[in-house]
Structures are given as structure tokens and as C-alpha cells.
C-alpha positions as CSV (number, residue, x, y, z in Angstrom):
1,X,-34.2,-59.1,93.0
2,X,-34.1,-58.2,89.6
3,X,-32.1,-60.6,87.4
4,X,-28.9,-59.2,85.6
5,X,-28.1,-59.5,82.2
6,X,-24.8,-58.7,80.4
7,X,-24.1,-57.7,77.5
8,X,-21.3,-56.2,74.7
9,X,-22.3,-53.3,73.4
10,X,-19.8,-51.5,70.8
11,X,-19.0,-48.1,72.3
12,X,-19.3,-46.6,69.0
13,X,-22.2,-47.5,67.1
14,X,-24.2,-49.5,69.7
15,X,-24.4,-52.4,68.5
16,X,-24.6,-55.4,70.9
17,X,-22.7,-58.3,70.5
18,X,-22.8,-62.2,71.5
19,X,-19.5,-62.5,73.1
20,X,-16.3,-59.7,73.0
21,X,-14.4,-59.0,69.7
22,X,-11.5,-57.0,68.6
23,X,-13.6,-55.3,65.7
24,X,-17.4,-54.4,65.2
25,X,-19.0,-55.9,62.5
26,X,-20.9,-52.9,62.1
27,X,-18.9,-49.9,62.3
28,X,-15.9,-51.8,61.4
29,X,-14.1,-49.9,64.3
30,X,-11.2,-51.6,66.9
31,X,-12.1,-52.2,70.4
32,X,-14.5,-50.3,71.2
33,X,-16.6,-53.2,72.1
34,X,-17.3,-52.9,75.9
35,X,-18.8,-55.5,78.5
36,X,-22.0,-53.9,80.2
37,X,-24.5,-55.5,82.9
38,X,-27.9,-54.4,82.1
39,X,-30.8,-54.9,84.8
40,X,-34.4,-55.4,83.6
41,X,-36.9,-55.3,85.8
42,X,-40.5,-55.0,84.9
43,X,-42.0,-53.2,87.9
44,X,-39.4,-50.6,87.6
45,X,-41.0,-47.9,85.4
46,X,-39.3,-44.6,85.1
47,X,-40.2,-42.0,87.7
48,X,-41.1,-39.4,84.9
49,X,-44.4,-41.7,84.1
50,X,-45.7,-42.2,87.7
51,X,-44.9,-38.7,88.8
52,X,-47.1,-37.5,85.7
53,X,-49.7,-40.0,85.9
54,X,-49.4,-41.4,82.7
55,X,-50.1,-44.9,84.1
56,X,-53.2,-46.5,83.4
57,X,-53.4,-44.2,80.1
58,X,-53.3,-46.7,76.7
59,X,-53.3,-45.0,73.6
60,X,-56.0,-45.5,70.8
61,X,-56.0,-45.4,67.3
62,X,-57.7,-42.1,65.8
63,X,-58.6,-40.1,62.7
64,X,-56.6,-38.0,61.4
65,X,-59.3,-35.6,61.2
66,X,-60.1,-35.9,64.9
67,X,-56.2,-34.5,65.6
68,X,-56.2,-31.0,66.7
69,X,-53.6,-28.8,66.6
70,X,-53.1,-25.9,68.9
71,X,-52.3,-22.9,66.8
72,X,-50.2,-21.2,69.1
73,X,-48.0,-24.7,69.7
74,X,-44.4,-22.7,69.7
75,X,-43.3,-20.5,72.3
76,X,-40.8,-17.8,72.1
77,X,-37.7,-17.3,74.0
78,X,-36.9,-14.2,73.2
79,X,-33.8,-14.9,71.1
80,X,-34.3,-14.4,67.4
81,X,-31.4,-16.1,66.5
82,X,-32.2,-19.3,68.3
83,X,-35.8,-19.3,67.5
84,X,-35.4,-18.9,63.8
85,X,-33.1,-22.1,63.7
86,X,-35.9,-23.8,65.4
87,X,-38.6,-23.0,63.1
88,X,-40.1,-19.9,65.1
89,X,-40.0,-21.2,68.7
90,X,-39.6,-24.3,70.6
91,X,-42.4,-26.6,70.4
92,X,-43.9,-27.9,73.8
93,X,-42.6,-30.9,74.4
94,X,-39.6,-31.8,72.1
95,X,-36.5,-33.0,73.3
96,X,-33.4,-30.7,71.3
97,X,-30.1,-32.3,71.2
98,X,-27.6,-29.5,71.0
99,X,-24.0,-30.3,69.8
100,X,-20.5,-28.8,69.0
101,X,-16.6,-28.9,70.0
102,X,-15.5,-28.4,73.3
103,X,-15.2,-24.6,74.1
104,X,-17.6,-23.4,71.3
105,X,-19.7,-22.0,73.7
106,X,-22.6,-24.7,74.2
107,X,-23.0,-24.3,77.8
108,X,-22.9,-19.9,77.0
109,X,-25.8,-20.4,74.4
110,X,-28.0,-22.7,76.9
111,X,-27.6,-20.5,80.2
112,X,-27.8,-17.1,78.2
113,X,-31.4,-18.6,77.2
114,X,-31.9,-19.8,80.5
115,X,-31.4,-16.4,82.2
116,X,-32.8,-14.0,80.2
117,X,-35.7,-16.0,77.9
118,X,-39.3,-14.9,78.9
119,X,-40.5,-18.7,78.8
120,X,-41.0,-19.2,82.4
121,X,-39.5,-21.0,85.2
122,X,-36.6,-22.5,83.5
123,X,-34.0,-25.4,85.1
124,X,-30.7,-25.5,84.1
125,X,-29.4,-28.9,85.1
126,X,-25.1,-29.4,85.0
127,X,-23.2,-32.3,85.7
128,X,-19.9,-30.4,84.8
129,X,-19.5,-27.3,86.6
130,X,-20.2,-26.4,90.3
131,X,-23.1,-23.8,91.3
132,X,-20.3,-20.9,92.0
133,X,-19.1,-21.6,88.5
134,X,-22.2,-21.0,86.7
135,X,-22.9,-18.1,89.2
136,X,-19.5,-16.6,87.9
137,X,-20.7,-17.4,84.5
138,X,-24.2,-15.9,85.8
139,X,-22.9,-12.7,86.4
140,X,-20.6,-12.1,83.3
141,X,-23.1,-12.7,80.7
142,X,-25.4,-10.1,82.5
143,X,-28.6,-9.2,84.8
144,X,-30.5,-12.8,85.5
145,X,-34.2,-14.0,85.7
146,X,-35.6,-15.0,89.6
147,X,-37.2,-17.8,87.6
148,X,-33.7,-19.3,86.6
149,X,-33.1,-22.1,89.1
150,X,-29.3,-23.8,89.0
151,X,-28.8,-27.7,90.1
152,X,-25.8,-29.3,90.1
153,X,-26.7,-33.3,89.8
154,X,-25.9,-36.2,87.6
155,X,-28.4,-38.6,88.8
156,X,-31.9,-38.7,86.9
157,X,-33.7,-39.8,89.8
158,X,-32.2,-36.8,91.4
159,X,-33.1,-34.3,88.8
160,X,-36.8,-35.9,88.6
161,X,-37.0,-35.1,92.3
162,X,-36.2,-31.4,91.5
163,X,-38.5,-31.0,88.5
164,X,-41.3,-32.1,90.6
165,X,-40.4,-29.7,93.0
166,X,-40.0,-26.8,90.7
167,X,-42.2,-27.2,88.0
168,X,-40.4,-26.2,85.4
169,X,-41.4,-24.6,81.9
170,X,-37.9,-25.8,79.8
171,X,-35.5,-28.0,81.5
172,X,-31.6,-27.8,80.1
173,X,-29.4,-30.4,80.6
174,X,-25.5,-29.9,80.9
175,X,-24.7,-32.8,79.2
176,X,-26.1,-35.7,78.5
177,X,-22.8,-37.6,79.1
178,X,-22.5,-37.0,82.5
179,X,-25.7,-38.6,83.6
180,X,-26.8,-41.8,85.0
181,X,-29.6,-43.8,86.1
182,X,-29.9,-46.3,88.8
183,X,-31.5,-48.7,86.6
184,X,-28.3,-49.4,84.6
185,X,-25.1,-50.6,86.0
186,X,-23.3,-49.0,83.5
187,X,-20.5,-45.6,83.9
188,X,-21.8,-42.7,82.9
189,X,-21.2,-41.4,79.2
190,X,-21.5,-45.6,78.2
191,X,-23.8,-46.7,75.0
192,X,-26.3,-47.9,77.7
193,X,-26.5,-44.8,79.8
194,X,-27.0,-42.3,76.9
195,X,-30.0,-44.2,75.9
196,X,-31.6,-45.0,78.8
197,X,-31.3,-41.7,80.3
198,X,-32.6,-39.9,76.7
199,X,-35.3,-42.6,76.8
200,X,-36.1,-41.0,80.1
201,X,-36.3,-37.4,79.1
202,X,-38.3,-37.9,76.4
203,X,-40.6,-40.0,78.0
204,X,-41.0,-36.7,80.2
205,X,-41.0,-34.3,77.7
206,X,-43.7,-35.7,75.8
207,X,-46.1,-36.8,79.3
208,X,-45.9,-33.3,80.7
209,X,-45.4,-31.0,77.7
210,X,-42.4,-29.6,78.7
211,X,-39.3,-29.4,76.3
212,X,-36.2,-30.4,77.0
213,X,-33.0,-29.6,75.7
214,X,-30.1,-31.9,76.3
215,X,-26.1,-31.0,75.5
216,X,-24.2,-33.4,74.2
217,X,-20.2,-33.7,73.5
218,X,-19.1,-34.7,70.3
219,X,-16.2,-37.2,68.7
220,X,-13.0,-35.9,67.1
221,X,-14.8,-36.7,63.5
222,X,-17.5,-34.0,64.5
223,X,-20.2,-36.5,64.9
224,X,-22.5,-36.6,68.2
225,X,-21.0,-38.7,70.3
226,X,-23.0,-41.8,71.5
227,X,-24.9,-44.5,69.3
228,X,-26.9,-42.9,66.2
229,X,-30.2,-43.6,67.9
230,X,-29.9,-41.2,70.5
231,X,-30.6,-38.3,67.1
232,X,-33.3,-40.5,65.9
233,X,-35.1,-40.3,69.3
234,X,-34.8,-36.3,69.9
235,X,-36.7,-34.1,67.4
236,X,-34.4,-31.8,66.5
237,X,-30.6,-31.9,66.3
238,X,-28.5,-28.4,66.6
239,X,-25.2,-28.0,65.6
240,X,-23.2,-25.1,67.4
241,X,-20.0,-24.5,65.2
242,X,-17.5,-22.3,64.5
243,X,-13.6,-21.7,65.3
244,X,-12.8,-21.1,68.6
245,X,-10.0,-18.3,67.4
246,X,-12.7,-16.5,65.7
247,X,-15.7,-14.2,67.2
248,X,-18.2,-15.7,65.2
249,X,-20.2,-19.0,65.9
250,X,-23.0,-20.5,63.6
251,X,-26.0,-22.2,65.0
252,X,-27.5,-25.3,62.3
253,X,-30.0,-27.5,62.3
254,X,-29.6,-30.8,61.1
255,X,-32.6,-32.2,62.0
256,X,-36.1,-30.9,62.9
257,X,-39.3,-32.3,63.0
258,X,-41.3,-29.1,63.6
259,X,-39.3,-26.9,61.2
260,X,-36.9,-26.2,57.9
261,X,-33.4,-27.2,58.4
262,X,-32.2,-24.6,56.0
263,X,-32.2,-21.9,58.8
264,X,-28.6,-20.3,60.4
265,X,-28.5,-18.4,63.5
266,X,-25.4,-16.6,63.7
267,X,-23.6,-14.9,67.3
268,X,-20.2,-13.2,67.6
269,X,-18.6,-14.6,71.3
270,X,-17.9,-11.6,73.4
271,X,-16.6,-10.8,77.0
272,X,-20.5,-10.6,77.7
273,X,-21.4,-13.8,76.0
274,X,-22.7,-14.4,72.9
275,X,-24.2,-11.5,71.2
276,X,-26.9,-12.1,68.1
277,X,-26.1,-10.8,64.5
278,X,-28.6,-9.3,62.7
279,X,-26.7,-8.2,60.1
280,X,-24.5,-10.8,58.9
281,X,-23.0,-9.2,55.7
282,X,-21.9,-6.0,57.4
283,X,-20.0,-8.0,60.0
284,X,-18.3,-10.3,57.4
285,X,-16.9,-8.0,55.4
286,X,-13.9,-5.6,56.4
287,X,-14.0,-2.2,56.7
288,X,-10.4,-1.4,54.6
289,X,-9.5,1.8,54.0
290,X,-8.1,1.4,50.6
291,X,-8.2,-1.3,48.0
292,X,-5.9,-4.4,48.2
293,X,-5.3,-7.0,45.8
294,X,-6.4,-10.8,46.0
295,X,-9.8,-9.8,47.6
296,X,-13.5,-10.0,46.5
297,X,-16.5,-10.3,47.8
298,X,-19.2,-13.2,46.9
299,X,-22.8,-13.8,47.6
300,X,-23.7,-16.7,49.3
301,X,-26.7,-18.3,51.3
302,X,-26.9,-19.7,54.7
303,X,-29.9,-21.2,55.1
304,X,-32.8,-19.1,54.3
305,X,-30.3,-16.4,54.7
306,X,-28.5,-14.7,52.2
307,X,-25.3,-12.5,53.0
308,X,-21.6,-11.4,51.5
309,X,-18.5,-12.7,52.5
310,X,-15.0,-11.7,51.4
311,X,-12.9,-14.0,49.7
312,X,-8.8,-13.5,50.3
313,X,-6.4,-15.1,48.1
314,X,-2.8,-15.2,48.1
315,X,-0.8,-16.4,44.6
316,X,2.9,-16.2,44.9
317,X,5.9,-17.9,43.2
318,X,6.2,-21.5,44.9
319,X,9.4,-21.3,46.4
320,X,9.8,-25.1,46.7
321,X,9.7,-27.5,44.1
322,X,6.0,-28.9,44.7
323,X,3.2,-25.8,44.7
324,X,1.4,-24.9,47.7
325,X,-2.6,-25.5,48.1
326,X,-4.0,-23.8,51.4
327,X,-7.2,-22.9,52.2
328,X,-9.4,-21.8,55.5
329,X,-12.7,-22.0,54.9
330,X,-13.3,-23.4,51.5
331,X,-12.9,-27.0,49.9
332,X,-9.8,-27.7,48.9
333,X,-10.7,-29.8,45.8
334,X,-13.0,-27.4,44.8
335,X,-10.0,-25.1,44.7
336,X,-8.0,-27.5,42.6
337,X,-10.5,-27.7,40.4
338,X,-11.2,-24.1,39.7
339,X,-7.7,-23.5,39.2
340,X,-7.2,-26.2,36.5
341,X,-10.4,-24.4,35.0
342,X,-7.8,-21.6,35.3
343,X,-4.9,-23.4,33.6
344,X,-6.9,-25.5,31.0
345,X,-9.6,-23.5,29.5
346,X,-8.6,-19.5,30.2
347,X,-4.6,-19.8,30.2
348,X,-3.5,-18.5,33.2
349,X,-0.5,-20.2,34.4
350,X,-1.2,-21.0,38.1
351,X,0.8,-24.5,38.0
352,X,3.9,-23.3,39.8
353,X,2.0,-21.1,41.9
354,X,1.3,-21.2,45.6
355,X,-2.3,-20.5,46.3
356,X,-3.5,-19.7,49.6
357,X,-7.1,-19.1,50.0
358,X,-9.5,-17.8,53.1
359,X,-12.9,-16.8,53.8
360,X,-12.9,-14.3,56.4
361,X,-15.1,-14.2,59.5
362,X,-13.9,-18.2,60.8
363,X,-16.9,-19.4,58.8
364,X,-16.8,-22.5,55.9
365,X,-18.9,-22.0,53.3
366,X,-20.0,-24.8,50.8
367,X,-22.2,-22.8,48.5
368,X,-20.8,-23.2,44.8
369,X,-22.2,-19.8,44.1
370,X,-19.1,-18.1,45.7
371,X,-16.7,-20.3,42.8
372,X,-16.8,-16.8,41.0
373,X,-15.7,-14.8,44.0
374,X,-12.8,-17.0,44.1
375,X,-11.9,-17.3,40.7
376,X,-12.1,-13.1,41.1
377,X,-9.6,-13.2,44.5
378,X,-6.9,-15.2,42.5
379,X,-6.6,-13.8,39.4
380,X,-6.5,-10.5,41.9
381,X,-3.8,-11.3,43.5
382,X,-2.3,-12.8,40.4
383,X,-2.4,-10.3,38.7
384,X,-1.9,-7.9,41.7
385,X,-4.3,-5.4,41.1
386,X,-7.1,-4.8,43.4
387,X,-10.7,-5.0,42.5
388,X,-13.3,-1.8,43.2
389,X,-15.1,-2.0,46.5
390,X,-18.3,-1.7,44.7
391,X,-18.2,-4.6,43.1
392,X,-19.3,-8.2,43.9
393,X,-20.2,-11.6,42.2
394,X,-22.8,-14.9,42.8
395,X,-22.0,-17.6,39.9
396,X,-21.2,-21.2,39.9
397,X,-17.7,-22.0,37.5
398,X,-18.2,-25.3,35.4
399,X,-15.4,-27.1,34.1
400,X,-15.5,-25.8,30.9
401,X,-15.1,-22.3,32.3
402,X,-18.5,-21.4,31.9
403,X,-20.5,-19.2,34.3
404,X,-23.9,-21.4,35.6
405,X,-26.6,-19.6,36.7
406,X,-27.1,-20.3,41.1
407,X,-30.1,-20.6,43.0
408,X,-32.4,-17.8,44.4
409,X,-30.5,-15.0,42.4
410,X,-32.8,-12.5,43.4
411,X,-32.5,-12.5,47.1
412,X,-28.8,-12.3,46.5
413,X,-29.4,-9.3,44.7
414,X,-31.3,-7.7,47.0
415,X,-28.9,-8.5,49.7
416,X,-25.6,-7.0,47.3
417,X,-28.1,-3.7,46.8
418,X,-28.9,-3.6,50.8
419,X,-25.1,-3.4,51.4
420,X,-24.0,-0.5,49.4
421,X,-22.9,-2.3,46.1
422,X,-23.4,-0.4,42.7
423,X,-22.7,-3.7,40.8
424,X,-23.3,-7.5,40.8
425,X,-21.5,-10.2,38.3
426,X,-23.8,-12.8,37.7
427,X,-24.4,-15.7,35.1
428,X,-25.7,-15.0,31.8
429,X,-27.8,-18.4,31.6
430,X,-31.5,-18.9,32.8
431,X,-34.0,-16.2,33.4
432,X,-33.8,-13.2,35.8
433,X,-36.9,-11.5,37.0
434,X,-34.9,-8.4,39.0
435,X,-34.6,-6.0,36.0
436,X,-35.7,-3.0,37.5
437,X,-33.3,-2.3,40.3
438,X,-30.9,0.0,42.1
439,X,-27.9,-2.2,41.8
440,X,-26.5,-3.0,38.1
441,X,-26.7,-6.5,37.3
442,X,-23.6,-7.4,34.6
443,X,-24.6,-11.0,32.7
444,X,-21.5,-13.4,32.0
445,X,-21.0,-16.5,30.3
446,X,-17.7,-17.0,30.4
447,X,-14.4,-16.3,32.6
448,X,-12.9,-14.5,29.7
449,X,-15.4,-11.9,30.3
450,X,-15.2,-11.8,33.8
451,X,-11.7,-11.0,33.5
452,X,-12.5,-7.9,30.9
453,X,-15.6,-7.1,33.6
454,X,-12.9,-6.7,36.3
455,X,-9.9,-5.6,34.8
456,X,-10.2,-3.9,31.3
């Protein structure tokens, strides 16, 4: 019989603990120190190792230059979106940790690629809906694979049982909170549980080759929830985000050993599921009829990506005695900031103004090349007189009221003269190697001559 051990391991973090406290000493957070037994036993190796035979193997030290390398180590899905995030394909045996707010459409993503990707036999693995559920779920996102096989289960021994019987080429599991392994005498969703069951799936993943891609929920801060280790152990972390009142949902990686994390996949949610965008500018930006004031459209990148967004502001006499600040979408700081620019340097008097501010589409955008689309909205709406349609701006604002010159230039360009637009506002400083183009490129170093650009 295999001798217990307790221990207090902080809910939070993971630390363990000597005896129970109020407060960890690491995390610094209130009671969230919790009292679990822990059972040890030597001859009890995970099932994933004997099933695989990867007893009896020890590993040896080698040469670098006796490594080799399959060249065709990815394998496609079928989804451009999701492939692009991961670097071109998932790689054969990584575990993915996928996260993102309840209702974002986590479980959508992972059964959409489970029933129509062309990687093989693929096992979708949920501990929080029933089989008629997904079956519903099945048959509103559309026609489904033979090679898609459902199981309902939260226990790994279970679920190793099954992968031995199916033979699986990608294994998703629906989440990683709601498992458990007999080895632990811990609840499911505990500090304990999460790594010891992730310790088991990657031990799997990386004996038979097969990737696995594990959901996981996340705390009301936005972080994954469960101790930090369990996004040092996967090798790639995805963030699913977006706002649940909006069609559009952004796909990030925030972590990947096998790729760049500079890459956004982008869907619009649908009564079919998630649909891929292709072309992200055209879906951002409305398609108005006639000009209104207080809207401009910027130039930003997501990723390796560059698109255009549309930037709405609202100015209007503050009808109580402290101004409004408001904004969806954009920092609110950086708002302050460029309207003291506003105030100090260019004389416009915004300091008993409401300001309301949103970038359209549900997305938040942090790039500080869209200060001058901003800048452009408010002094729109100010001023209340619309800016042409065929006009649109990529520059950083500086506290002085300067225009600074922003990263890759030219794809933004390119992307501006793909759309449509006869005209781009950009920064006067730093070199530009787009001269000869079909878009004109207006250089300024100043707001002043913004202003003159956009409004006489």
C-alpha cells in the first residue's frame, strides 16, 4: 500500500506550503491555500509509458550534428487561420494549451477542427457536455468526418483506454479542469490534478508522436487558470479572445516553441460556427453610405498581419461637472494622453469635453501607430465635419505633438492601396522606400499639419 503524503498547496500559484496559512507568501493572495493528500508510489508509472513501450528506453547524450530533422515535421489541418497562428501546422507531438473566457467559442474552434480537418482519425475527448450535445453541436456547424470519434470521460485512465483502442492522429481535450487521475487524491480542477494529468499528456504526446491539444478555463484576471507551470510544460499557449457581443474572435499565440508569436488568426462567430476571415480590413471597416463626423480609419498590425480599422469618436459638451473619458477598444491612458497633446501643444480645448472613443469590429488594438487615427476621429467630431472616405493614416503622436515614424510602413501601405484608398497620412521622419505607388503617400511632422491635411 502506497504511503500517503499531504500537503498545502496554494490554489493559485502552486506553491506548497509547510503547514496552512491565511496568505501565500508567494502570490501574496488570501486563502487560497488548500490541504491535498498526494500518493507516491514508485511502481505506479503512467499508463501512457507502458502502453507505448517507452520502458526500458534511457536516453543518451548526442551531437548536435547527429539530430535529424524531418522536413515535413508539421501537418496541416486544413484551417488556414489556425495553422498560421501555429507556425504553418501543428507539429507531431506538442501538447497546445488553448485558452479564453467562457462562451468565446473554445469548445466551437476545437470540434470544428475535429470534424472537418484532413489529419486523420481525430478524438475529441469532453468532460463537460454529454455525447447528444456535441452531436447537436455536430450537426449545426455542418457535414462531419467518419474519422471524428466523440468520448465523454473525465478519467485519464479511461481516456488512455480509448486512445489505445482508437489510435488516434490528434487527441482534443475538453478541458483540462475537468480531469482526474487515480493516482492523486485530489478534486478535479485542484493544483495537483492539473499537473499531474498535463504531466500525463505530455508524457504521451511526446512517446507516441501524437499532439495533443488540451482546453483550459481561465480566471477573471484573464490568466490561465491553474499554477504557471502548467504553460511552461505545453509548447505552445493559444489565446482565443474576443467579445462575446461581437461576431469577431481573435486567435493569439503567446507562446510557441515551433513558431513566431506575432501571428493572428481571425473568425467571425456565425449560426454555422466559426467562419475564417481572409480579409480582415474589408470586414472591419463599415460600409456607410455617406460620410459622418468623428470617424477615421487607421492602419494597424496584428501580428504579421496588417489591416484597417475604423476609429469612432464622440466629443460633446460634458454635461456634468467632471468630463467624461470612455473608450472600447483602446487604452484609456493612452487617450488621456493624446488629448492633453491636444490641449497643450495644438490648442484645442478638449478639457470640458466628454470623449467617448471605439474601435469597431469588438477588437482592442494596442498598436501606437493608430494614435493618428485617433487624434483624426476627435478633432472630427470636434469639429463636426466628416473626413473623406478615401483617406486614412498610420503614425505614432509623441508628446510634443510630433508625428513618429511606425514600424513596417510599407506593408501598411500596401494594405491602404489593396483597400481602395487614394491617400495615406504618414510621418515625415525616417526613410521610406514605397515611392513609386498607386496610393498617395502625404509626409507630416506635425499635428498642425494634419489638421490642414484633413480639413483646409
Amino acid at each position: 500500500m502506497a504511503k500517503s503524503k499531504t500537503a498545502f498547496i496554494c490554489q493559485n500559484c502552486g506553491t506548497h506550503h509547510a503547514q496552512w496559512q491565511g496568505k501565500c507568501h508567494a502570490c501574496h493572495q488570501w486563502n487560497t491555500i488548500v490541504e491535498e493528500v498526494v500518493e507516491k508510489d514508485a511502481g505506479n508509472q503512467p499508463a501512457w509509458s507502458r502502453s507505448r513501450g517507452a520502458e526500458g528506453k534511457k536516453p543518451k547524450a548526442r551531437s548536435v550534428n547527429e539530430i535529424h530533422v524531418d522536413k515535413e515535421a508539421r501537418t496541416l489541418t486544413g484551417l488556414e487561420e489556425f495553422d498560421r497562428v501555429l507556425g504553418g501546422g501543428i507539429v507531431p507531438g506538442s501538447l497546445i494549451l488553448l485558452g479564453g473566457e467562457p462562451g468565446i467559442g473554445k469548445s466551437t474552434l476545437m470540434l470544428q477542427l475535429a470534424l472537418h480537418a484532413q489529419v486523420g482519425r481525430v478524438l475529441y475527448v469532453s468532460g463537460e457536455e454529454s455525447e447528444k450535445q456535441l452531436k447537436m453541436r455536430a450537426e449545426r456547424i455542418g457535414d462531419a468526418r467518419s474519422e471524428c470519434f466523440i468520448l465523454t470521460e473525465t478519467s485519464t485512465r479511461n481516456i488512455q483506454e480509448q486512445i489505445d483502442l482508437v489510435q488516434p492522429n490528434l487527441v482534443v481535450i475538453d478541458s483540462i479542469q475537468t480531469l482526474y487521475s487515480d493516482a492523486l487524491d485530489a478534486a478535479p480542477g485542484s493544483v495537483s490534478q492539473l499537473r499531474h494529468c498535463a504531466a500525463e499528456f505530455l508524457q504521451f504526446s511526446k512517446t507516441s508522436n501524437v499532439p495533443v491539444i488540451l482546453i483550459g478555463h481561465i480566471t477573471k484576471d484573464g490568466n490561465l487558470a491553474g499554477p504557471k507551470i502548467l504553460e511552461h510544460m505545453v509548447d505552445a499557449v493559444l489565446q482565443f479572445e474576443g467579445d462575446r457581443h461581437h461576431m469577431y474572435r481573435l486567435l493569439r499565440a503567446s507562446k510557441n516553441r515551433f513558431g513566431s508569436t506575432s501571428e493572428l488568426g481571425i473568425y467571425e462567430m456565425v449560426s454555422s460556427g466559426l467562419r475564417e476571415v481572409k480579409n480582415a480590413s474589408e470586414a472591419l471597416l463599415s460600409r456607410r453610405g455617406h460620410a459622418l463626423s468623428g470617424n477615421a480609419v487607421a492602419s494597424t498590425l496584428e501580428g504579421m498581419r496588417a489591416m484597417l480599422i475604423e476609429v469612432q469618436a464622440l466629443v460633446s459638451t460634458a454635461v456634468y461637472g467632471t468630463p467624461q473619458r470612455s473608450t472600447t477598444g483602446f487604452d484609456t491612458r493612452r487617450l488621456n494622453m493624446l488629448l492633453a497633446v491636444l490641449e497643450k501643444r495644438c490648442g484645442f480645448r478638449l478639457a470640458s469635453k466628454d470623449v467617448f472613443l471605439n474601435i469597431t469590429g469588438g477588437i482592442r488594438v494596442d498598436d501606437p501607430a493608430i494614435d493618428l487615427g485617433v487624434v483624426a476621429a476627435i478633432l472630427s467630431s470636434s469639429e463636426d465635419i466628416p473626413l473623406d472616405s478615401v483617406t486614412c493614416l498610420a503614425g505614432e503622436v509623441g508628446l510634443s505633438g510630433e508625428i513618429r515614424p511606425v514600424t513596417r510602413l510599407e506593408q501598411r501601405i500596401n494594405e491602404a492601396e489593396k483597400m481602395g484608398f487614394e491617400r495615406i497620412i504618414v510621418s515625415g521622419h525616417g526613410p521610406l522606400d514605397k515611392t513609386n505607388s498607386g496610393i498617395q503617400i502625404i509626409r507630416c511632422n506635425r499635428i498642425e499639419e494634419v489638421f490642414k491635411q484633413l480639413f483646409g
